[in-house]
N, C-alpha and C positions, 0 to 999 in steps of 0.2 A: 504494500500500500504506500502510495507518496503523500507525503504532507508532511510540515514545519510546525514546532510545537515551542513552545517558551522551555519546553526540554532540551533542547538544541542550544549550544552555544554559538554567537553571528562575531561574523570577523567580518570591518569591511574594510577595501584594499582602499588605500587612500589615493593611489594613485591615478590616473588615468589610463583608462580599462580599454581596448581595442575589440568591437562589439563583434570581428569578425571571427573573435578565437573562440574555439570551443573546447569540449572535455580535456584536450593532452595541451592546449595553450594554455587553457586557466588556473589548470592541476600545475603545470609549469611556476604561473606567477604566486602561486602558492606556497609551492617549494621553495622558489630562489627569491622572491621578493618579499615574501611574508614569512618566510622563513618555518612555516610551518608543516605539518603530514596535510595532504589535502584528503585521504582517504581514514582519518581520526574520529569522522562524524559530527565533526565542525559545518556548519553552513556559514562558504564562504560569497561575497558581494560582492560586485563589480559596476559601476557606473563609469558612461563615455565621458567623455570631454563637456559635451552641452547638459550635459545630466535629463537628456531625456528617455534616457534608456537604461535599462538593469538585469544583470544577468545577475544569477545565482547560481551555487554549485556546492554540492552535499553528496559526499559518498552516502549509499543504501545497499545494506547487503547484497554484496556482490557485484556493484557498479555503480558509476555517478547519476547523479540526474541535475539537470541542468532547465531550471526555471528560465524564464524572458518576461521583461515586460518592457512595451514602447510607447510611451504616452504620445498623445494625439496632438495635446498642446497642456505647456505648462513644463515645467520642471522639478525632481527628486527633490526636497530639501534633505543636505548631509547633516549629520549631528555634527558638532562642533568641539574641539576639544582640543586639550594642549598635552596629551600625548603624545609623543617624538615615535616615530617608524612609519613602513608603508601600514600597518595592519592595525585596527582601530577593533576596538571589542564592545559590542554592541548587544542591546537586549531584543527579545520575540518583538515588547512594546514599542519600541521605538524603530524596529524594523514596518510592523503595522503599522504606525501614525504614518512614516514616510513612505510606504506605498499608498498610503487613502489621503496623500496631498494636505496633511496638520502640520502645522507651524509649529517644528520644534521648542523651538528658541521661546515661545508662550505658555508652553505647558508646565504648569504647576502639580508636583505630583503632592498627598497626603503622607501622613508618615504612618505605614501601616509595620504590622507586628511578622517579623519574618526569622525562618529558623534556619541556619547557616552554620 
């Protein structure tokens, strides 16, 4: 079965992503630029240069699978942060806000009770 859960940990590449690469390119910038296993179970992110496009990529037993989405009009908003590297570590929530087009940068979260 495919689908993304707040059980998944999201990595996004902060670089600019070349929308023509697929499974052995991405698993590539993965490796060498993010420095990470691309087949770990990590769901990794990728957005173009105009940020109107989003690839994703998550090993599933046994092989990748490789999400797309291309907006029609409008742009990704990226979460923001002053963490140093290409790979930026990202929640399920703020993956959802920024594909349903929410202004990061507004969101107030509550302080709720979590066990860690």
């Amino acid at each position: 079965m495919f689908g993304l859960s707040e059980h998944h940990r999201y990595y996004l590449y902060r670089g600019i992503a070349d929308m023509r690469k697929g499974f052995n390119g991405l698993s590539g910038i993965v490796s060498n630029s993010m420095s990470s296993n691309p087949m770990d179970g990590s769901v990794y992110l990728f957005v173009n240069r105009r940020r109107d496009k989003l690839k994703i990529l998550v090993w599933n037993q046994g092989g990748f699978v490789l999400y797309y989405k291309r907006l029609e009009q409008g742009t990704f908003e990226l979460p923001g942060s002053r963490q140093e590297g290409m790979k930026l570590q990202m929640s399920w929530e703020t993956l959802v806000l920024m594909v349903r087009g929410i202004r990061l940068e507004k969101i107030k979260r509550k302080k709720r009770y979590a066990t860690h």
